[in-house]
N, C-alpha and C positions, 0 to 999 in steps of 0.2 A: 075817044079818049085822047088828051093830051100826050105826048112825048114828054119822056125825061130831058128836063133841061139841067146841063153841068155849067157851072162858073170857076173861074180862072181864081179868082179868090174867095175867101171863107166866107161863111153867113150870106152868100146867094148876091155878091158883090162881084163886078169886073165883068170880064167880056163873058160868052153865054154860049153853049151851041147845043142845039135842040139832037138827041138821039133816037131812031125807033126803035121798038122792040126786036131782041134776038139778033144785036149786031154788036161787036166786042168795040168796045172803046180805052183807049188808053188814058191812065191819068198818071201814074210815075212812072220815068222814065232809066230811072236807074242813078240818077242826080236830082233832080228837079221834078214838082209836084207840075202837070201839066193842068190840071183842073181839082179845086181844093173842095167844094161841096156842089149839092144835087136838090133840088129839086122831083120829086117823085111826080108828082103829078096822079094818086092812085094809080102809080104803077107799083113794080118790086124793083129792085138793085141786088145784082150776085156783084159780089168781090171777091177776086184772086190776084193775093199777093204770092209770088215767085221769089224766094233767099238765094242768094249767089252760090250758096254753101251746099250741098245734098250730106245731110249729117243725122239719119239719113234720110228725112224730111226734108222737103223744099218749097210744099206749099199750104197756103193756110185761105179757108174761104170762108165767106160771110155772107147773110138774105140782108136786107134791109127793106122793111115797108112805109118808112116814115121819111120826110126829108132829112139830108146830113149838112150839117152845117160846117162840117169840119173834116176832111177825111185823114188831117193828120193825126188826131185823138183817136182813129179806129185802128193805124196800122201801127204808130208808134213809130221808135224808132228806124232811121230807114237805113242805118248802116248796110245793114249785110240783106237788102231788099233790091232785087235786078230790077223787080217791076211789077208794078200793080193795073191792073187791069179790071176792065166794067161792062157787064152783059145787062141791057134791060131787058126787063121780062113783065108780060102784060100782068093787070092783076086776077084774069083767070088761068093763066099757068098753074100748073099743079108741078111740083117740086117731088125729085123723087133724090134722096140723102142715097148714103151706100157706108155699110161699115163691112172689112171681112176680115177672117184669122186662120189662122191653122193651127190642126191640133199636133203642133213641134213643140215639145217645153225649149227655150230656149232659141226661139225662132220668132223673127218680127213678120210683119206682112203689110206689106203693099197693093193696093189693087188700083188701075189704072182703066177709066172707059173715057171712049172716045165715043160721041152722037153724029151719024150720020147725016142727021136733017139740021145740026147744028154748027157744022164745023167751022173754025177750027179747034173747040173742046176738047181739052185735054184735063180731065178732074183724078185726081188721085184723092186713096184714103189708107189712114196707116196702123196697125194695132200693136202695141208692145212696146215700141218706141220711147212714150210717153208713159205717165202714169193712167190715164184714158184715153181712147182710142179716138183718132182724129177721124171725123171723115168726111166724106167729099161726096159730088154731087152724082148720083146717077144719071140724073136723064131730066131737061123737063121738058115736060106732056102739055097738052093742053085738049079742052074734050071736043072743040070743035075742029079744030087745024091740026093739032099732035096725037091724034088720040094712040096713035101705033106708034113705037120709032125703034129704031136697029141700033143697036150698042156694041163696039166691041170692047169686049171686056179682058183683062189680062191680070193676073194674081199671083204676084212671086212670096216666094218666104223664102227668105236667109236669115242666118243666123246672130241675134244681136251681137255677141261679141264674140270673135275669132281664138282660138289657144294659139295657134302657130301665129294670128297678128297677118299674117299673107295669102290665105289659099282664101278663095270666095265663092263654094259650091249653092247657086241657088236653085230650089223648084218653082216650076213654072206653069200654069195652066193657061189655054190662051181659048178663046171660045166667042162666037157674035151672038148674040140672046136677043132678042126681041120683047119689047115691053105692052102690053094694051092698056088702055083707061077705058072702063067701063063709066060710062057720065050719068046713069039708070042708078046703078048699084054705089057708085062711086070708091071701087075697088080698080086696082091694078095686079097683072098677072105679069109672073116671068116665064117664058120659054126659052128652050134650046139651051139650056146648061148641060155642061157636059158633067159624065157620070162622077167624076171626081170633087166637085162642086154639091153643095147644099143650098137652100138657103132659107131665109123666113121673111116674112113681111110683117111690119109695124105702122097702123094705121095713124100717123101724127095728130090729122084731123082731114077733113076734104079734100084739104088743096096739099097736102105735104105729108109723104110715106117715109119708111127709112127701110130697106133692103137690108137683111144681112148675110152675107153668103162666107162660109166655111171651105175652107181646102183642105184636102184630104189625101197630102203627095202617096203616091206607091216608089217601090225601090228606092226606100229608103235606108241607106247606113251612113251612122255619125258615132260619137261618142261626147255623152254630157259630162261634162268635169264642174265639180261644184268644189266650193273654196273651204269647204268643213265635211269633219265626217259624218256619214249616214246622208251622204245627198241633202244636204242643208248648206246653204248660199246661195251667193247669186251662183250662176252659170254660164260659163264658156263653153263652144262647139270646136270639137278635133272635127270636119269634114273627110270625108270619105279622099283618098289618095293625098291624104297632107301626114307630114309629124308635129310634133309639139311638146314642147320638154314641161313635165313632172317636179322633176325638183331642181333646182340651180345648182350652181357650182359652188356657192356656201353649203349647201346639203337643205338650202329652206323649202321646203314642198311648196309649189303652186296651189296646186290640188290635192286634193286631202280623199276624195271619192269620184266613183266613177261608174255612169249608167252607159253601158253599150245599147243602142239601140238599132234595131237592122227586120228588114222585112222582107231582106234575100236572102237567097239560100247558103253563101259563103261568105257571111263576112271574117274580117279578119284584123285585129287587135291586139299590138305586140309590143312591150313595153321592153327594154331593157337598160342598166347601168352601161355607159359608154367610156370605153379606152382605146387608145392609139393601137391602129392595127398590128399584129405581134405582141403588144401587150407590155411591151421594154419596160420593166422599173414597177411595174403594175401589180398590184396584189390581187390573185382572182380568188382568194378567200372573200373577196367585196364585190363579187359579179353575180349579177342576177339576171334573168331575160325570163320573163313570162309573157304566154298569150292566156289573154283570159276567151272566155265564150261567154261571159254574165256578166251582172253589174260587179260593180266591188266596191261596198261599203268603205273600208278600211286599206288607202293604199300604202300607207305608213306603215302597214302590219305584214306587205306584200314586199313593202321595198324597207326594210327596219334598218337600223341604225349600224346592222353590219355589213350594208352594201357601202358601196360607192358614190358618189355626191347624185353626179349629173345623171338624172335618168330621161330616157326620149322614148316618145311612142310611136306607131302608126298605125292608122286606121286604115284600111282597102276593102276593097270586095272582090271575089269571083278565085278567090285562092287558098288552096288547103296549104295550112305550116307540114312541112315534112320535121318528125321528134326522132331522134336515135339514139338508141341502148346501145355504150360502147361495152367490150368487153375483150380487158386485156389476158391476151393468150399466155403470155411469157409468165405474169401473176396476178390469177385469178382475183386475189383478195385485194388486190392494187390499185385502187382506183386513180389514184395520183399517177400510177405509173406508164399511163396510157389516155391523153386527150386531144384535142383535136380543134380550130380553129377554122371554123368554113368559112369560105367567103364565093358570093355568087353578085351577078350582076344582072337585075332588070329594072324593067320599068312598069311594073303591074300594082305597087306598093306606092309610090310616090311620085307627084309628078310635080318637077324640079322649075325654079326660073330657067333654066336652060333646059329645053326638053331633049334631055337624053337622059339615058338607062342609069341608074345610081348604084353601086357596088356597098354593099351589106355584110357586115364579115359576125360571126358571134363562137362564142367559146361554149365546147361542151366536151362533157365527161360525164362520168357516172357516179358524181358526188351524192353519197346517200341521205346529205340533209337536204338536198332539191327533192321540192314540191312535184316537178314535174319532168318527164327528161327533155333533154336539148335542143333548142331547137337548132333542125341540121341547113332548112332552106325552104320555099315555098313553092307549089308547083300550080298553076293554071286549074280549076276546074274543066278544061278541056283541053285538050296537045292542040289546036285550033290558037284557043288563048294563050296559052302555056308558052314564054320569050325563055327560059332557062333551060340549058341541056347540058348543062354541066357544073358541079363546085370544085372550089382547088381546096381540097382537103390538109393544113397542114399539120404534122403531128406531131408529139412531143410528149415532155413529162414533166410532171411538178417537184418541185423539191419536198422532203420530209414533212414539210408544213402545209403545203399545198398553196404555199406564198407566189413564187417566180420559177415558168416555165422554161425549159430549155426543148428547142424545136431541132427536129431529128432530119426530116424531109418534108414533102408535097405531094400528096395525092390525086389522082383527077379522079372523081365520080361523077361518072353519063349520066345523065337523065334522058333516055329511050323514049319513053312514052309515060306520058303521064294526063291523067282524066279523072272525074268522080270516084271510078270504079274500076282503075287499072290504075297501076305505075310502076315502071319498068326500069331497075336501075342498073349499071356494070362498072365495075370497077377498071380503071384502064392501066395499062401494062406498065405503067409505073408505078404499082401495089406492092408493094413488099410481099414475101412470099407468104407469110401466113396469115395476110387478113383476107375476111370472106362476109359475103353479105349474107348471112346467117336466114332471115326471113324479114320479109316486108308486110305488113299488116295493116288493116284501115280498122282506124277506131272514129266512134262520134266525133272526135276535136279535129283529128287531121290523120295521117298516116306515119306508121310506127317504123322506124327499120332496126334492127338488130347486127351488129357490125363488130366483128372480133377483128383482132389484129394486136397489132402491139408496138411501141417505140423503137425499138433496138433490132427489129428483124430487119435483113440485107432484101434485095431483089431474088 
């Protein structure tokens, strides 16, 4: 059988040069068409054009079994094209396609194999991206010369589009699978995927299959934000150690609903209105801070119209929120007259363009129209993991309205020990005399502490 012969220009004109099978030829160069049609010769033609751009697609391939008279009618425009490139392949190659996904709502995928007995092959294929899913070439076989060949294969999912716009958490599976052609049966088989992987097989006809393999990440936490309530729109990902603000600084929600989604054992999800530490000028009748543990339909019902504009979240893992029940000694029924502004610093919660420990401060008291109580600070699922051993406690009292505080001193409370199923806290000799950590509790959400004391008592 004849070689593929390529010409310099269209319609099988200009100079000429003969190719064998299974060796990569160039035709654009990233400027200039190096060779414009082909000649088959009962052979096939694979084409891969490469985009300059990964958006986040970069490349697009095509078979061809007939001669091309033109191969600028097939690529099109070649602005934003690095370079098009050409594999001959005999006409008993058996062509093996690959499409794969994962079950992320809200998650694109990519799969990338590379052929051993072909190199230098590099085919990728993409699902979600697009409105159909692109895909690209597995492997090609042939029954007398390929009938086996080695693949590695490598399958990421991230997230189509970002809430914070910067953190880029992907999953990844990476595995070498082996393919056979049976040339009797005129089947092909996949081995050696690993346990996280599926896949199925799609008989095209003889000579051309299409593989489709499913990923299936573990340890996974995120948070899907949809643009309308009841989880209707499109969808944004909060990834696991990023924040990402809720509503702006007009008060106009981004996100209207919100699916927690997690397959570990501690995640953690914590949204609150945000103000200048201290609070100066600040009305905390419009402070809110919740962790949810579920989805939430309705976040506009969670952050209503009598919080504060700006709200920010953060998704982590491997962390219980610490909640505290205050209760003022000097008057009981007072809730105004005794609250408290913690602030702690780690790095278990978020991880920063500058990697260091981020300082977190939130207000809490024993306001009886909160849904839930306070959050005081976050401790490690194990003192191993656990970066926090102390908050600086500051405390103070509301005015009549529960408008604008006025701050009395600073607290330090230890964190001792803290685990799933212990945590240990002390108050340090800078407590006023009559507050006392009453009891520490673990409930399903996190753990509880119960904390008397009061504004106005001396050392």
């Amino acid at each position: 059988m004849s070689n593929i012969t390529f010409y310099t220009e269209s319609n099988f004109q200009g100079d000429s040069v003969s190719l064998p099978a299974h060796q990569f030829f160039p035709l654009f160069d990233g400027t200039s068409w190096l060779f414009r049609s082909a000649k088959l010769n009962n052979n096939k033609l694979f084409i891969e054009t490469y985009s300059n751009t990964y958006n986040p697609t970069f490349t697009e391939e095509n078979y061809f079994n007939e001669d091309i008279a033109d191969f600028t009618t097939i690529v099109g425009d070649t602005t934003n094209v690095g370079s098009v490139s050409a594999l001959g392949l005999l006409h008993s190659d058996v062509i093996v396609s690959m499409q794969a996904s994962v079950d992320l709502d809200g998650y694109g995928t990519q799969c990338t194999s590379v052929q051993a007995e072909l190199k230098p092959t590099y085919n990728s294929c993409y699902s979600r991206y697009t409105p159909e899913p692109i895909p690209g070439t597995l492997a090609i076989m042939n029954a007398d010369a390929l009938d086996t060949v080695t693949i590695t294969l490598a399958i990421f999912a991230q997230p189509i589009r970002i809430a914070d716009k910067r953190s880029i958490v992907e999953y990844q599976t990476d595995a070498e699978i082996k393919l056979t052609y049976d040339k009797d049966k005129r089947e092909i088989t996949v081995l050696e995927l690993d346990k996280f992987v599926t896949h199925s097989i799609e008989k095209i006809d003889d000579m051309h299959f299409m593989v489709r393999f499913e990923f299936m990440p573990v340890n996974t936490t995120y948070v899907r934000y949809y643009k309308d309530e009841e989880y209707r729109g499109e969808i944004d990902i909060q990834v696991v150690k990023s924040s990402a603000e809720l509503r702006n600084e007009e008060g106009t929600f981004i996100y209207k609903s919100a699916a927690l989604i997690s397959d570990q054992s501690y995640p953690f999800y914590w949204a609150q209105t945000s103000y200048i530490q201290g609070g100066a000028g600040y009305d905390f009748n419009s402070y809110k801070s919740h962790v949810f543990t579920d989805n939430e339909p309705y976040l506009e019902a969670v952050f209503d119209e009598t919080t504060s504009n700006v709200v920010r979240s953060v998704v982590s893992n491997n962390v219980i929120p610490v909640f505290v029940r205050l209760t003022n000694t000097m008057a009981p029924n007072s809730w105004q007259g005794f609250v408290i502004e913690s602030s702690f610093t780690t790095g278990m919660l978020v991880i920063p363009q500058i990697p260091l420990p981020v300082n977190y401060y939130t207000f809490c008291s024993n306001n009886p129209t909160y849904t839930q109580p306070s959050l005081l600070c976050v401790v490690g699922h194990s003192d191993d993991y656990n970066d926090i051993n102390a908050c600086t406690l500051r405390y103070g009292s509301l005015d009549s309205e529960g408008e604008f505080v006025t701050w009395n001193g600073e607290v330090t409370l230890n964190i001792d020990y803290a685990s799933t199923d212990t945590l240990t806290l002390s108050l340090n000799s800078d407590a006023p005399a009559d507050w006392s950590i009453d009891a520490i509790t673990r409930g399903e959400d996190g753990w509880y502490v119960d904390l008397s004391g009061s504004a106005e008592s001396t050392l």
